[in-house]
C-alpha positions in Angstrom: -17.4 2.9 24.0 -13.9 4.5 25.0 -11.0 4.9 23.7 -8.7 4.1 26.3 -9.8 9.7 39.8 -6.7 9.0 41.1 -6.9 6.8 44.1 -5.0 5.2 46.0 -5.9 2.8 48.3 -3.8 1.2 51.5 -4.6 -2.0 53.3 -3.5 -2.7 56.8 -3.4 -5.1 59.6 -4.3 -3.5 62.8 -4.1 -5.5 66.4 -5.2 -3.3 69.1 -3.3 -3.9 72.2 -3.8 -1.2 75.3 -5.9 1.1 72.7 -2.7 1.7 70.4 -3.2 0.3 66.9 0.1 -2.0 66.0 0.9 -2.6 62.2 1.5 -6.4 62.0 3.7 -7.5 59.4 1.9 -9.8 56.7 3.6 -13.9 56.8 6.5 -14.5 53.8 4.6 -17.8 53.8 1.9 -19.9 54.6 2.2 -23.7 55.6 5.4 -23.5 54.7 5.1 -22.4 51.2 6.2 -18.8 50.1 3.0 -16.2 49.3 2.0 -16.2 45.5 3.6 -12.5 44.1 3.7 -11.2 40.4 6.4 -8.8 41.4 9.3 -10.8 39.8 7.4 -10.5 36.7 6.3 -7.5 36.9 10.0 -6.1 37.2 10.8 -7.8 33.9 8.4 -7.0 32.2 8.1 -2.5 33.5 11.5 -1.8 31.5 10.0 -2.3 28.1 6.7 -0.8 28.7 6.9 3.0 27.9 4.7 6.1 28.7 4.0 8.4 25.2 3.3 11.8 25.4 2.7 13.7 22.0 2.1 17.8 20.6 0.4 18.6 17.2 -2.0 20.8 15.9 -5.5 21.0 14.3 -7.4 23.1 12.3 -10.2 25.2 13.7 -13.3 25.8 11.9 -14.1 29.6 11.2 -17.2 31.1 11.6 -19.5 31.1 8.3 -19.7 34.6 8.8 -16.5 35.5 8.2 -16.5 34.3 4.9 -19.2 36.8 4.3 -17.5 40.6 2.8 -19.4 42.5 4.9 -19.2 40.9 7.8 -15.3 40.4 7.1 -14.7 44.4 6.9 -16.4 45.3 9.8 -14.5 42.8 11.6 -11.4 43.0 10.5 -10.3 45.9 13.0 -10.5 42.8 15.6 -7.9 40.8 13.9 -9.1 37.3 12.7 -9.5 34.2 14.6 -6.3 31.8 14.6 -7.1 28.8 12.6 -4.9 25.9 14.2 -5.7 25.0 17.8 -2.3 23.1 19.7 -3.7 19.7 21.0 -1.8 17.2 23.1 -2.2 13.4 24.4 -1.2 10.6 26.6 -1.0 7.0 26.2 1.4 4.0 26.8 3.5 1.9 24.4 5.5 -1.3 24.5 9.3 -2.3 23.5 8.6 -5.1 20.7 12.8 -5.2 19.5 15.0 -3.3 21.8 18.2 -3.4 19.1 15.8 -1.7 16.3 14.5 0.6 18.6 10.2 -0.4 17.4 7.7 0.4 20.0 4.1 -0.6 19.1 1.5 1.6 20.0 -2.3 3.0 19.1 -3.0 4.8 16.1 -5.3 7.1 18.2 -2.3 7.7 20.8 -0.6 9.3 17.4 -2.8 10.6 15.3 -2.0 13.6 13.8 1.3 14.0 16.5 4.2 16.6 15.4 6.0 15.6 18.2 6.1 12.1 19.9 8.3 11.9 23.4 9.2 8.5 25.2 9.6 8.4 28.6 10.9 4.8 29.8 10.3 3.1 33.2 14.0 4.8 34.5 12.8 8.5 33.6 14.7 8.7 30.0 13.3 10.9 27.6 13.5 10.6 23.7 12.0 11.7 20.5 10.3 8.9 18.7 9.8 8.7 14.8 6.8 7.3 13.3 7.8 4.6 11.0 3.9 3.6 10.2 0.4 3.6 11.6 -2.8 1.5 10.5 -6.1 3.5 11.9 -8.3 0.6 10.8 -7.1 -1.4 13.5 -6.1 1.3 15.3 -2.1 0.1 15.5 1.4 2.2 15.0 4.8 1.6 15.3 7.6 4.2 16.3 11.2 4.3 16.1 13.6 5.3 18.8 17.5 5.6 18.8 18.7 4.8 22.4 21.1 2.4 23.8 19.7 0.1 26.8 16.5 -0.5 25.6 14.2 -3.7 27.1 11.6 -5.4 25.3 9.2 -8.0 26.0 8.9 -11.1 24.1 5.7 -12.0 22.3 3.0 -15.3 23.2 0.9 -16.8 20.4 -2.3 -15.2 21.1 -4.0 -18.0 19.3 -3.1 -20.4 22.7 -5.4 -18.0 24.8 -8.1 -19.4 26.5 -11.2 -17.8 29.0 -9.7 -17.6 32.4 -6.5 -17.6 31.5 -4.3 -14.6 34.1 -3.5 -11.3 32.5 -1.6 -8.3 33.5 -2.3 -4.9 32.4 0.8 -2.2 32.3 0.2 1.7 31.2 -0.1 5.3 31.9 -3.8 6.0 33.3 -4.6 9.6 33.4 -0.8 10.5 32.8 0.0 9.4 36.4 3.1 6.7 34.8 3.6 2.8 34.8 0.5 1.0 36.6 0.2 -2.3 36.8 -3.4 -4.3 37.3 -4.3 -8.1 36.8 -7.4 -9.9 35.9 -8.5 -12.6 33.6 -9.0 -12.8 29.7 -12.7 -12.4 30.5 -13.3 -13.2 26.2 -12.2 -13.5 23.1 -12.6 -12.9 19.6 -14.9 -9.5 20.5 -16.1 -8.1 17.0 -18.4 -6.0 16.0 -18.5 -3.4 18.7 -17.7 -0.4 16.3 -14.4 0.6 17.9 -12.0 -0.2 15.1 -12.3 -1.3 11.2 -11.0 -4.5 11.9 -11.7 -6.1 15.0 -10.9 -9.2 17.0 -10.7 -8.1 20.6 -9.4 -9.6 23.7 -11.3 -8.6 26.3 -10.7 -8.4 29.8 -11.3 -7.8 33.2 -8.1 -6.3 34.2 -8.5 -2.4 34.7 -7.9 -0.2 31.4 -8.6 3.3 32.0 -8.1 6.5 29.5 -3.8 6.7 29.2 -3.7 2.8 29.6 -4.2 2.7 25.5 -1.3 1.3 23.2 0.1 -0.6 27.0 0.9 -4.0 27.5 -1.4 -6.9 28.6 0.7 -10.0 29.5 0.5 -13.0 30.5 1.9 -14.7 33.9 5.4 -15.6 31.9 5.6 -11.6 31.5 5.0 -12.5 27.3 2.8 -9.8 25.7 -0.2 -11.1 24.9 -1.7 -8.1 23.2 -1.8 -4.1 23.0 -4.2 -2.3 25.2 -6.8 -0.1 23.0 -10.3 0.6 24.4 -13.2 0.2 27.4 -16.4 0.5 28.0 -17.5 3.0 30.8 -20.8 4.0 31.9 -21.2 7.7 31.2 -17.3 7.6 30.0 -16.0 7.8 33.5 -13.4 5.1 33.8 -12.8 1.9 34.1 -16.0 -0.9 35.0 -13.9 -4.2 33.6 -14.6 -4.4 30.1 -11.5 -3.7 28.7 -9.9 -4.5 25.2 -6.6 -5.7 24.1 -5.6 -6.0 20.1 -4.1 -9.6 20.0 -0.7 -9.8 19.8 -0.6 -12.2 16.8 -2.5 -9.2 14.6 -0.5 -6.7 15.9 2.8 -8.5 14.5 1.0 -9.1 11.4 0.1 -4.9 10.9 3.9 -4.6 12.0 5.6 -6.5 9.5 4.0 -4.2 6.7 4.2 -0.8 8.7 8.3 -2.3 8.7 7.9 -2.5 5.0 6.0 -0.2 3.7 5.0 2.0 6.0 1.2 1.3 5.5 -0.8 -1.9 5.8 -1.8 -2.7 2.3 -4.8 -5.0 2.4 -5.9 -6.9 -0.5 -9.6 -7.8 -1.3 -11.8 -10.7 -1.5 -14.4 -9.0 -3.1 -17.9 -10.5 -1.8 -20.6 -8.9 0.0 -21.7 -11.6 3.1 -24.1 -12.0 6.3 -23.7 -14.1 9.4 -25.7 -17.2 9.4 -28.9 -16.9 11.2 -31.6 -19.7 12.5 -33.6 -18.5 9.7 -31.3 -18.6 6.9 -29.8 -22.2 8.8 -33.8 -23.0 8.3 -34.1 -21.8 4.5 -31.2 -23.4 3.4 -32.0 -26.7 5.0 -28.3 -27.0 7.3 -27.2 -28.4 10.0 -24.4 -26.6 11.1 -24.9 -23.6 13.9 -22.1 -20.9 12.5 -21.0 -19.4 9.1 -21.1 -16.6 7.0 -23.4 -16.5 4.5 -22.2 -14.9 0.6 -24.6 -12.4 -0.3 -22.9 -11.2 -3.4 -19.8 -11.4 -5.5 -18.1 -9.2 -7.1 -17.4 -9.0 -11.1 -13.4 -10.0 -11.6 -12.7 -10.2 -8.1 -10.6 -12.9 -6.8 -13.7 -15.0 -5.1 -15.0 -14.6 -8.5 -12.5 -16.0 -10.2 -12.4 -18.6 -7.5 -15.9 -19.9 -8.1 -17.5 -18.2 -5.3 -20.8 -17.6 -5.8 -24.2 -16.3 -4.1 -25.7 -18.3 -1.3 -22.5 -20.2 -0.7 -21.7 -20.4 2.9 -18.3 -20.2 4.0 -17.7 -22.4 7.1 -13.4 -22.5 7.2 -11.1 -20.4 5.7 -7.3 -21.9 6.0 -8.7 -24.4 8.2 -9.5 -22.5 11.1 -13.6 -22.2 11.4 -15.3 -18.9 10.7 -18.0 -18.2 12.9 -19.0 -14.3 11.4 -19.3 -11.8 8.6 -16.6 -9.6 11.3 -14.1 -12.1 12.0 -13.8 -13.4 8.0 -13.3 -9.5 7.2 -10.6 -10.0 9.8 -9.1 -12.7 8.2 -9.1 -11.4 4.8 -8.1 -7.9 5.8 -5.0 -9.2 7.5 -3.4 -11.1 4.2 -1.3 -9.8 1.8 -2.0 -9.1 -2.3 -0.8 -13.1 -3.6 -2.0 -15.0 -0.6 -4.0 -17.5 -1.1 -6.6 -18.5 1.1 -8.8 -22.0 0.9 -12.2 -21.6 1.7 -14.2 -24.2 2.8 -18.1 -23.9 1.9 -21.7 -25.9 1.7 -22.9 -24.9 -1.5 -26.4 -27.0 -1.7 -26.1 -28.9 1.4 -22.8 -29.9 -0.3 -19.2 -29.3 1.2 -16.7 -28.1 -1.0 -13.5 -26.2 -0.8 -12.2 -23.5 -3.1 -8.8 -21.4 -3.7 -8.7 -18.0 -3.7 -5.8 -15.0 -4.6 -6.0 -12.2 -2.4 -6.0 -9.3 -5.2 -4.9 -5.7 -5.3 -7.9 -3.8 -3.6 -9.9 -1.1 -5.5 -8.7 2.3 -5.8 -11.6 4.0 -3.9 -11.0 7.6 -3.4 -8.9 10.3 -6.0 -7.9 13.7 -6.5 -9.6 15.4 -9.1 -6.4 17.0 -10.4 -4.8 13.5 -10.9 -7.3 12.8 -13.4 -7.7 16.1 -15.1 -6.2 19.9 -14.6 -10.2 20.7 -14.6 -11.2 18.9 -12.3 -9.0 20.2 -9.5 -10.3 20.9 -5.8 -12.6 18.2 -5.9 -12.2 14.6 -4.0 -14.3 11.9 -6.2 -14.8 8.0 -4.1 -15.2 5.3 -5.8 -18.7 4.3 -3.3 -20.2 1.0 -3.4 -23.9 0.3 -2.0 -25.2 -3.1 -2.0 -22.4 -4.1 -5.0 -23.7 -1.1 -7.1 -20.7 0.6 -7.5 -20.7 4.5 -8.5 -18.7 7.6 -8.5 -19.6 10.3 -6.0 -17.9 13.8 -5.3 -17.4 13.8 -1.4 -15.5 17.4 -1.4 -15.2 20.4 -3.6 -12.7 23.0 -2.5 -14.2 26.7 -2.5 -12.7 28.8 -5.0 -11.0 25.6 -7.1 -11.7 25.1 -10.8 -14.1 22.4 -10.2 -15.9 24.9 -7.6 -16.3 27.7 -10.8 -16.9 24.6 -13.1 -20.4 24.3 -10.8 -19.6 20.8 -9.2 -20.7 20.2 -5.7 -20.3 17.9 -3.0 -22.7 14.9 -3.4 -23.3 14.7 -7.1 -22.9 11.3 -8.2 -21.5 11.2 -12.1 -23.1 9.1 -14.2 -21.5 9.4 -17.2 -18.1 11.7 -18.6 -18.2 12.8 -22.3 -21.5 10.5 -23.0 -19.8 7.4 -21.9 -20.9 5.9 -18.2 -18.2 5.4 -16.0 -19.0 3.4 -12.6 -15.7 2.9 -11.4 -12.5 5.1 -11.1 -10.3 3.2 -14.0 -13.3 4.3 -16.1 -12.8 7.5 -15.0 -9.4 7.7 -15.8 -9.7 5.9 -19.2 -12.3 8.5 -20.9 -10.2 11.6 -19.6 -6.8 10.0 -20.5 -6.7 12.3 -23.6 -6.7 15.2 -21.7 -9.5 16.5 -23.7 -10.5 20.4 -24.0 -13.6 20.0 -22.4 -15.5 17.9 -20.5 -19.2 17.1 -20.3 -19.9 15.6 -17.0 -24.0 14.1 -16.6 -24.5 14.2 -12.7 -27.4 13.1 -10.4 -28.0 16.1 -7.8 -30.3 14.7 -5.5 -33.6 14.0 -7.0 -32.6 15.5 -10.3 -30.0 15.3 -13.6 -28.2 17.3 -15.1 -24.9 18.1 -17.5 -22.3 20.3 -16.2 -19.6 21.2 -19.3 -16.5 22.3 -18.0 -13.9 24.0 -20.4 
């Protein structure tokens, strides 16, 4: 799977006439009617599509050796290694309000970016600001200040059917604006790993590497969705499996990256599985799609919605649900408040409940905003199966939690002899800043107390 040669190819009409080849102009019509184009489209439609090209830096990984004091002295009289490498990227983006200056893009087309430069479809160039970026579904928006600007209107993604026409409009390989067409070979594409939150659009139209955070519109030149990923054999380009975020999501993540800056998703809290033949079998239904509720969470808001085990969810707002993926998508798309009505056959009964989308969990803290001691190390809230537990994921070298003997993988099980399993547990023990603290950890197969002072 990919993240989003050049050739170029020429046809012509030859008639041969004394050995000399003639070029024969193609008809303007045929039987009287005027041959199909997508040019006037197309010319609408180029102005607001944009080519992105950004600069930044990441950090290179020394040797192990180095950190050794022998091996540092005898070569130090080589200098040392620089430790940030320059890195640079291409990709494509699209005008979604040309008076505020937003152009939606890919998260990967941006990611970690110092510097972001536009270059529109009449050669302009122009710094662009980041105003937010969601990597789980792999969307950012940028901010421009220019005059002239074009954008393209938005479709309702929702209306798309199989077959449907679609245009693709990007940068492949950095050569600028290419246009291809093809059909919306699917839709609703989950599960293929790409992003956190998926529901694809996937098409036939040619996507290659540069084409991501482009335009795919429809025949009416509306934009339809945002250009993202491919599959290619061996990672070689373009075989026509391409995938487009739906526009619909994308103004969804937008209207939060506007206010906030960040997407901030709420949480259902439930643990589910797609409905199989089996489980269709076992639970004596006659229905062919669902998701299945494995588990539910203590004080979560399906809990406190009467959600429970075994229920199947079949509709959520109305709109069927046909997998685990694409009821994550649903849920990870509405705000903290929103309510969502679930409808679900709880023994071979139908029934519909109310739920409020509630604040979701604080999963991963810096030690030094709990405690002063605890300082250097990075401690995730995990959750396996609905057993929740705290976990150190990192422990900086040299920090106070590094001399204090923590190390990356201990899980804590309790924190002055009282458990803590969640973060706000955490907290609440080690809110009176005590002198000392007595930390009982599971490293790997064993336990032990670690008594930082």
């Amino acid at each position: 799977m990919f993240r989003l040669k050049l050739t170029g190819v020429i046809l012509y009409a030859f008639i041969v006439f004394n050995s000399s080849p003639i070029l024969a102009a193609l008809p303007v019509s045929v039987a009287g009617e005027p041959l199909p184009t997508l040019a006037p489209m197309v010319e609408r439609v180029q102005p607001a599509v944009v080519n992105i090209a950004t600069r930044g830096h990441t950090s290179v990984q020394s040797n192990p050796l180095l950190n050794d004091p022998f091996f540092k002295r005898f070569f130090q009289e080589f200098g040392t290694r620089p430790q940030r490498r320059e890195t640079r990227s291409l990709g494509s983006g699209v005008v979604i309000n040309a008076d505020k200056g937003y152009i939606v893009t890919n998260h990967h087309v941006v990611e970690g970016a110092d510097e972001i430069q536009i270059v529109l479809h009449d050669g302009r160039q122009m710094l662009a600001k980041l105003v937010g970026s969601d990597p789980e579904a792999d969307v950012a928006l940028l901010k421009v200040k220019e005059d002239g600007l074009a954008d393209v209107p938005m479709a309702d993604s929702d209306q798309l059917r199989v077959g449907d026409f679609a245009v693709a409009i990007g940068n492949p390989f950095g050569l600028g604006q290419t246009v291809t067409s093809g059909i919306v070979s699917a839709l609703g594409r989950t599960g293929l790993g790409i992003e956190g939150y998926e529901d694809f659009i996937q098409t036939d139209a040619s996507i290659n590497p540069g084409n991501s955070g482009g335009a795919l519109v429809n025949l009416n030149g509306e934009l339809i969705g945002i250009n993202t990923a491919i599959i290619a054999a061996g990672g070689q380009g373009n075989v026509g499996i391409g995938f487009a975020i739906p526009i619909n999501m994308v103004r969804q993540i937008v209207d939060q990256l506007i206010e906030f800056g960040e997407v901030r998703r709420g949480m259902l809290g439930v643990i589910m599985q797609d409905l199989t033949p089996e489980l269709i079998q076992a639970f004596g239904l006659d229905i062919h799609s669902g998701v299945v509720i494995s588990k539910v969470i203590e004080n979560s808001a399906a809990a406190e919605a009467g959600l429970e085990a075994g229920d199947v969810v079949v509709a959520i707002n109305g709109s069927p649900v046909r997998s685990a993926s694409a009821m994550r998508n649903v849920v990870g798309m509405l705000r903290v408040g929103e309510k969502m009505q679930l409808e679900i056959i709880r023994d071979k009964r139908s029934k519909t409940l109310t739920a409020v989308i509630k604040d979701k969990v604080e999963e991963v803290v810096a030690g030094q905003k709990v405690h002063e001691r605890l300082a250097g190390a990075t401690i995730e809230q995990a959750n396996d199966g609905g057993e929740v537990y705290l976990v150190v994921t990192e422990v900086e070298q040299n920090s106070p939690a590094w001399h204090s003997s923590l190390r990356e993988g201990d899980i804590i099980l309790s924190v002055n002899r009282r458990t803590v399993k969640n973060l706000d547990e955490f907290r609440q023990v080690l809110a009176g800043k005590s002198k000392q603290i007595l930390l009982n950890i599971q490293r790997g197969q064993s336990a032990l107390f670690i008594l930082i002072q």
